[in-house]
N, C-alpha and C positions, 0 to 999 in steps of 0.2 A: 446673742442668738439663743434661742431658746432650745431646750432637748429634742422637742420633737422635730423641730428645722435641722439641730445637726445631725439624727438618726437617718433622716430623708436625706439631707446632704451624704452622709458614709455610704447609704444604701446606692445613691446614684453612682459614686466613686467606683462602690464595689462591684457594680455594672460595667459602665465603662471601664475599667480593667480585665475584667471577663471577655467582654468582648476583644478588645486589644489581644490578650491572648489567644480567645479563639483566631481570632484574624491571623496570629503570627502561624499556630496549630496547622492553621489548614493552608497555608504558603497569600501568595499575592493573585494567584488565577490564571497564572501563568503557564507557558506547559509543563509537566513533569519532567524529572527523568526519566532517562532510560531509552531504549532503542527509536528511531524513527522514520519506518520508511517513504521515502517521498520518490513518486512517481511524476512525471508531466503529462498528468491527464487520467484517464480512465478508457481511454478507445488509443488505437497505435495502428497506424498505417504500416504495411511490413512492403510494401511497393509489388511487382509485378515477379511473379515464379514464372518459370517456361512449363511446356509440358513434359513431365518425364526428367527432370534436370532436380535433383536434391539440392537445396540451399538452407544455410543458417541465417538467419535474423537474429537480430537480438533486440530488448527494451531496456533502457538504462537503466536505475535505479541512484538513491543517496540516501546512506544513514544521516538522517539530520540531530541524530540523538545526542548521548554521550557515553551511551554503553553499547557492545557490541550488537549487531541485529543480526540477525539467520532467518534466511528467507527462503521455503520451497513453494515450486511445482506442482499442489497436490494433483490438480487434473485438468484436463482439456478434451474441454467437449463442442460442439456446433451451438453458435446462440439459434435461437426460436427462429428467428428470419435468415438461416442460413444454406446460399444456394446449393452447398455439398455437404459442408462441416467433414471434408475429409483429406483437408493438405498436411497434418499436424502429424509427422513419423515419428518425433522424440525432443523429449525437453530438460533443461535442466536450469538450474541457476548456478553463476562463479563469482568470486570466489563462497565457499558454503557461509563464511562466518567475514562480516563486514564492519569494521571497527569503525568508532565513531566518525564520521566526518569524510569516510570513504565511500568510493562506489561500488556496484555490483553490474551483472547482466545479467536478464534474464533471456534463456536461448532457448531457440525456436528451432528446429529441422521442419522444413517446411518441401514438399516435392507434391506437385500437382498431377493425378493419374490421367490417362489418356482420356477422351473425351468429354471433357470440361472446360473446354476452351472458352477464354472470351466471360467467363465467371467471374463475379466478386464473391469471395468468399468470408466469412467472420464464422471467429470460434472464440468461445470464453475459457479463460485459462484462470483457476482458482488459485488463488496464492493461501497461505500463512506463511505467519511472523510472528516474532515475539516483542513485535512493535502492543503494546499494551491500548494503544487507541486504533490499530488496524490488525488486530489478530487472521481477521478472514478478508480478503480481500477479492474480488473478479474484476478483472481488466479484460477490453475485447481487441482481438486481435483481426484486421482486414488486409486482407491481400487481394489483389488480381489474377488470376486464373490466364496465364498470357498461352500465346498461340506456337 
């Protein structure tokens, strides 16, 4: 083999090793670690309030990660096509801090005021987390406005 065949042979070696490293470097493309929260969906049916009767709802949630996840409630407001945007008396999420592989709820106080019967109502409730691929998150919440 002549020199300049083996320099180009080393030089390809030292490539493909490079890359193998970077490959190993930057993982398989897989998902990370660290917190994950997983929702069923982006819209939540919350069923039928009375009029004047306070009820809780709640939206499941699952850490699918492997580090703890913390999830709040930043706000709750009426989406754009919302026939009141005004069931939503107080919110929270339990437990605050959700270890790997556990669940949560996110709750709702929900009470329909007098003359709004027969309404569907939807409101966007903003989340954070310190889910690294869902930091900000809006789910819609629909309910029925019952009689």
């Amino acid at each position: 083999m002549t020199s300049a065949r083996r320099r180009v042979l080393a030089a390809l070696i030292a490539a493909m090793a490079l890359a193998v490293a970077l490959a190993a470097a930057c993982g398989d493309g897989g998902p990370a670690g660290g917190p994950r929260l997983s929702l069923d969906g982006d819209s939540f049916d919350l069923g039928e309030i009375a009029i004047g009767e306070t009820v809780e709802r709640s939206v499941d949630f699952v850490n699918g990660g492997d580090a703890p996840l913390e999830v709040s409630i930043v706000k709750v407001r009426p989406a754009p096509d919302a026939a009141c945007g005004c069931g939503v008396e107080g919110f929270r999420v339990e437990p605050a801090s959700v270890p790997a592989g556990g669940s949560g709820r996110l709750l709702f106080d929900l009470k329909v005021p007098e003359g709004m019967e027969s309404m569907t109502d939807k409101m966007l409730a903003q989340l954070e987390s310190n889910d690294p691929a869902k930091p900000d998150l809006t789910i819609t919440l629909i309910f029925e406005m019952g009689q």
